[in-house]
Each structure stands twice: as structure tokens, then as C-alpha cells.
C-alpha positions, 0 to 999 in steps of 0.5 A: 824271090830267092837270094844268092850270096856270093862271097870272096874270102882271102886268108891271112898269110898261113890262116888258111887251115884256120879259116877253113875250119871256121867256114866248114863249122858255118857251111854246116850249121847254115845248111840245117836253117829253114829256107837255106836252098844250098850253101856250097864252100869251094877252095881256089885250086891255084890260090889256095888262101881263097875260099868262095861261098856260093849260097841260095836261100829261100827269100830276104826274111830267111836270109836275115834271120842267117844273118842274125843267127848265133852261130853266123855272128859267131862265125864272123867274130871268129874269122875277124883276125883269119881273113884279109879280104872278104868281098859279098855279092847279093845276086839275083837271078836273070831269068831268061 
């Protein structure tokens, strides 16, 4: 069964280029794994220190493989003083 993560993250007051820059190096490099569906980064248009991830992968095997992933650890390393609020949901789709 697939996995859709969608995750919240809200900048630091005037670390939102900073930020940006780390989740676009992300976005990119998650987009080349093996089971990554899609990983899609928006900005918010009214409050443009908030980014979202909207992320479909494969299965939980592919995902925690993402998740142990270099670049994924550095990734959070390198957002750890840029961001003021991450929320992460685990989604699954209601099949109707």
C-alpha cells in the first residue's frame, strides 16, 4: 500500500530563503529514489515563511530507506536552526 507524507514547515523569521534552498536540495534528490511516486514542495501564497511537502512513495520499506538516506539526514541537520514548526502527517488513502 502507498504512503503519503504531508509535512508543515515554518521558517524562523527571515529563514525563508534559507529554507527554501534546503528543501528544493531535498525535493531533488528524493525525487531520483527508487519507490518515490512523487514529491511535491509548495510555498504558502499568504504566509510565505510556510512550505508544504505533499510526498507519495511506493510502500513502508521505500519510505524508511527515505528516511535513512544521507542526504534526508542531512537535510534535517541542515534545517534544524531554519525552521520554527514542522508538522508531519502519515496519510493513507480512503479508497471510496
Amino acid at each position: 500500500m502507498s504512503i503519503t507524507i504531508n509535512a508543515i514547515l515554518e521558517a524562523k523569521p527571515g529563514k525563508e530563503d534559507a529554507l527554501r534552498e534546503e528543501l528544493i536540495k531535498v525535493v531533488q534528490a528524493s525525487r531520483k529514489e527508487e519507490g518515490c511516486i512523487s514529491y511535491t514542495l509548495h510555498e504558502s501564497t499568504e504566509n510565505p515563511e510556510t512550505f508544504v511537502f505533499y510526498e507519495n512513495w511506493l510502500d513502508e520499506d521505500v519510505l524508511t530507506r527515505h528516511i535513512e538516506s544521507d542526504h534526508y539526514k542531512n537535510y534535517r541537520t541542515n534545517i534544524e536552526m531554519l525552521v520554527q514548526k514542522r508538522e508531519v502527517y502519515r496519510l493513507s488513502i480512503i479508497d471510496l
